[in-house]
C-alpha positions in Angstrom: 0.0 0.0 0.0 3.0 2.3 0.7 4.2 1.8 -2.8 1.0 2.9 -4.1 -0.1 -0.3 -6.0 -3.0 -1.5 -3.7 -3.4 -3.9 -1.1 -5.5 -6.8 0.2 -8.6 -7.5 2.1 -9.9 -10.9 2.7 -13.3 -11.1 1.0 -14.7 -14.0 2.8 -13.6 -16.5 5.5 -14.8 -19.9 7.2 -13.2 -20.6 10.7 -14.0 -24.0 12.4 -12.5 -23.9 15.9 -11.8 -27.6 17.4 -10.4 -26.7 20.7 -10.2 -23.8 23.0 -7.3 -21.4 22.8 -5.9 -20.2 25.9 -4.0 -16.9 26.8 -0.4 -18.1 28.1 -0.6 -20.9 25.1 2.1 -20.9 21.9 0.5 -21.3 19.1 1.7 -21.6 15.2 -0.3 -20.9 12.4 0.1 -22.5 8.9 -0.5 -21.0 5.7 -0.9 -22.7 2.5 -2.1 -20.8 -0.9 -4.6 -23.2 -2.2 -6.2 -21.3 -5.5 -4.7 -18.1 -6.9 -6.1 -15.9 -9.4 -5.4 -12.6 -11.0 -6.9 -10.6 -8.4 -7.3 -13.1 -5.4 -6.7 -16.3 -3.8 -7.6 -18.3 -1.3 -5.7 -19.6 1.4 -5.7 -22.6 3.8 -4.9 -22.4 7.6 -4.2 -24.4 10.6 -3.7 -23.0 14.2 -1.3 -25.5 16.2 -0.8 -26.0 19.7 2.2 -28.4 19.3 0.5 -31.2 17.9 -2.9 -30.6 18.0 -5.1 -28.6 15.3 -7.4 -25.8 17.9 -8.3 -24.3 14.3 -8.8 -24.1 10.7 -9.8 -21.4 8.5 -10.1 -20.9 4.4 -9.7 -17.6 3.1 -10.6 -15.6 0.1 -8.1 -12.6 0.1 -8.3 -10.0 -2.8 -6.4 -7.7 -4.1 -7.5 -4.3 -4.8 -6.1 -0.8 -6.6 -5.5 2.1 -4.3 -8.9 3.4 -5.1 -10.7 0.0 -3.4 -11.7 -1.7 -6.2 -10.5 -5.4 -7.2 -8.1 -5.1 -9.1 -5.2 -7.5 -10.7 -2.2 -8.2 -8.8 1.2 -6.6 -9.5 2.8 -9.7 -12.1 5.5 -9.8 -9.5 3.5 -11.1 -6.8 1.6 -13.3 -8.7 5.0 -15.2 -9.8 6.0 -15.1 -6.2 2.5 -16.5 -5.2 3.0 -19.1 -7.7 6.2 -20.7 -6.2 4.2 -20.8 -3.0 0.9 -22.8 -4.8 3.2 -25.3 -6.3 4.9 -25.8 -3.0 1.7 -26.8 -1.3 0.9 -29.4 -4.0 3.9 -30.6 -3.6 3.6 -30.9 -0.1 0.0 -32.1 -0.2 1.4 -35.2 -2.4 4.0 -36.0 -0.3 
């Protein structure tokens, strides 16, 4: 946004929470880019408390111009979103 080329807002999200959360716990969340399109993607993720899953979310995040409309994504990001798809495919076939 500080560049001037837009930013992202998430559209639309699903959370499914599986166990409580509490305020002294570590927690990690895992991000995996799912579906990517020209101006937005969606995005799988996983809150861990070690081993166990408390939470999982999709999201649809999309890009828009500076104005606030959707918008395509700088081609930049888009290749660098990319890498990250194939990596989760890869991972998901492992």
């Amino acid at each position: 946004m500080a560049d001037g080329l837009g930013y992202f807002a998430i559209a639309d999200i699903s959370i499914k929470y599986l166990s409580p959360a509490y305020l002294d716990d570590v927690l990690t969340v895992i991000s995996q880019i799912h579906t990517l399109r020209a101006a937005s993607w969606t995005v799988h993720q996983r809150v861990m408390r070690g081993e166990q899953e408390v939470a999982y979310a999709e999201l649809r995040v999309a890009f828009l111009a500076p104005n606030g409309r959707p918008a395509r994504q700088p081609q930049a990001w888009t290749e660098a979103y990319q890498i990250m798809v194939k990596l989760a495919v890869t991972e998901d076939q492992a």
